[in-house]
Steps between C-alpha positions, in 0.01 A plus 500: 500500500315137488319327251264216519498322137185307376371376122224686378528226213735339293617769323457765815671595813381653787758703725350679845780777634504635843683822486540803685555907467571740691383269855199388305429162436266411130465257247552392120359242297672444172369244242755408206471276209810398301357629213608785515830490660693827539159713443447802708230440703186669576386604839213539597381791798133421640243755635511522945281252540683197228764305589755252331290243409215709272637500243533110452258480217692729306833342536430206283407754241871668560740266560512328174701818421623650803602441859245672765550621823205619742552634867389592833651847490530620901154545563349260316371118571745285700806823487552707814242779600649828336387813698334770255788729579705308242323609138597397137825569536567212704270239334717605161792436648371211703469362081827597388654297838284196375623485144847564566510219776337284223737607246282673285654788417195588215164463539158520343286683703121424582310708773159506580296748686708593775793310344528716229556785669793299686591406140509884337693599849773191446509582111609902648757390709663174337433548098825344395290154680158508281519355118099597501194590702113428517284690724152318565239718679777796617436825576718875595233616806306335754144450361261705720276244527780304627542703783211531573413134542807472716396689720182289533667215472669613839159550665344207402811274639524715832179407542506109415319535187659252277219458264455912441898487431509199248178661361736810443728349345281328251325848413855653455663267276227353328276740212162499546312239272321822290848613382500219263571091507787371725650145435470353871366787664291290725784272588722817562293622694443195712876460548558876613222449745587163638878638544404803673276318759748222546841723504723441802589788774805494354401557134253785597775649676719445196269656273421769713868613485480471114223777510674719725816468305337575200295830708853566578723488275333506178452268213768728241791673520611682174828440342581426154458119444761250275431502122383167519155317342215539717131376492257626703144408532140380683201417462311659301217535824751599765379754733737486753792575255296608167696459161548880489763430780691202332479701196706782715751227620554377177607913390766505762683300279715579199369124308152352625173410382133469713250305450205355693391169574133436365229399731720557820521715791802602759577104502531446149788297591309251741169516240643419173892342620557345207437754275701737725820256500536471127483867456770510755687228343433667130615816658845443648588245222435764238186276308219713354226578721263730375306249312349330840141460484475581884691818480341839409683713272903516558610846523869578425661818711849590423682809602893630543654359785605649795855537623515228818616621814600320858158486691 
């Protein structure tokens, strides 16, 4: 393991690991303010196509409280190519290798999208390792539509379309503007369609993989999940994951509320970041919540827990 150290500011550090499991090279980016010395940190699990370094505007936000630690998982941004045949499994304990090298033997757990699913499958096999979860935008099934743009997406790239496949991707993760208002929808949706025109060979073959892992695989295993807080939620005009499915996530768990995020779609946490970090922050510190002006109402779901078993 390496590390590359750099000041984010004067009361920041920057620290860039190189690590490797199971053959396959990936990396970690974990920002840490003395602050908050000896707090368990929160990582943070991005969709298939984020990397380390999204979540930058939300680590100010974080780090005033806790450590944070973002990664290229195999698969992802500058890590190895990781060949669908390896599924959740793997990318969960790809995690658990990263915070034990760190010495992080507890986490707070964030996954988005995709990482959630990684997030519910690492909470299943390594329990005694999570202090709490939030699930942004997570879901137990493939969407339909999901597959179904896949396998357009497919098409389109076989054929050298790069403007039909970004326009794809905008139509998939984006609601459409009658739904209801969407902070930024117009710059989301310029982003999504400038990064699918201008993504590498490399990256489309990367993200390709992530589909056909997820086609599969899965997105959810059952199993009986630790008896620790969760929060799941999105925005309140998701279509690719609608609320009813973060409501469902949230019900796997023995503690956890839902909520959405108002005037937000699948990216609430790219549309409104701010907002989204201090419910994170107000979350896995314990502060009240439910007040927010930008949150719909908070739902509280509580059931018996499960007896855990080795997954």
């Amino acid at each position: 393991m390496t590390a590359e150290v750099s000041r984010a500011s004067a009361n920041e550090t920057v620290m860039e690991h190189r690590l490797s499991y199971e053959g396959f090279a990936y990396d970690a980016r974990v920002v840490g303010s003395p602050a908050a010395p000896g707090a368990v940190p929160v990582v943070i699990l991005g969709g298939s196509s984020q990397d380390r370094y999204t979540w930058v505007r939300h680590e100010t936000r974080l780090t005033p409280t806790a450590a944070v630690v973002t990664v290229d998982l195999p698969g992802y941004g500058s890590a190895d190519f990781l060949p669908a045949t390896y599924g959740l499994d793997f990318l969960a304990d790809a995690v658990h290798h990263m915070i034990t090298g760190l010495g992080h033997p507890v986490v707070h757990l964030m996954g988005a999208c995709y990482g959630g699913n990684v997030a519910l499958r690492f909470a299943q096999r390594h329990p005694e390792a999570v202090r709490s979860m939030i699930l942004a935008g997570t879901t137990l099934v493939v969407p339909e539509n999901f597959k179904a743009a896949v396998a357009g997406w497919e098409e389109m790239l076989r054929r050298g379309d790069r403007v039909g496949y970004a326009s794809g991707m905008v139509a998939a993760f984006t609601a459409p503007a009658e739904l209801g208002p969407v902070r930024k929808r117009n710059v989301m949706a310029r982003m999504l369609h400038r990064q699918g025109t201008n993504r590498t060979a490399r990256e489309l073959r990367m993200d390709a993989e992530h589909s056909d892992r997820l086609l599969r695989h899965g997105v959810y295993a059952s199993g009986p999940l630790p008896d620790v807080p969760c929060l799941a939620f999105t925005g309140e005009y998701d279509t690719l994951t609608p609320p009813s499915d973060s409501r469902q996530v949230a019900g796997l768990f023995p503690r956890a509320r839902f909520t959405t995020v108002k005037e937000t779609d699948h990216l609430s946490l790219l549309e409104r970041p701010s907002e989204v970090a201090d419910l994170w922050q107000r979350f896995y510190t314990g502060s009240p919540f439910d007040e927010l002006d930008f949150l719909n109402d908070v739902e509280r779901l509580e059931r018996p827990a499960a007896p855990l078993a080795a997954v």
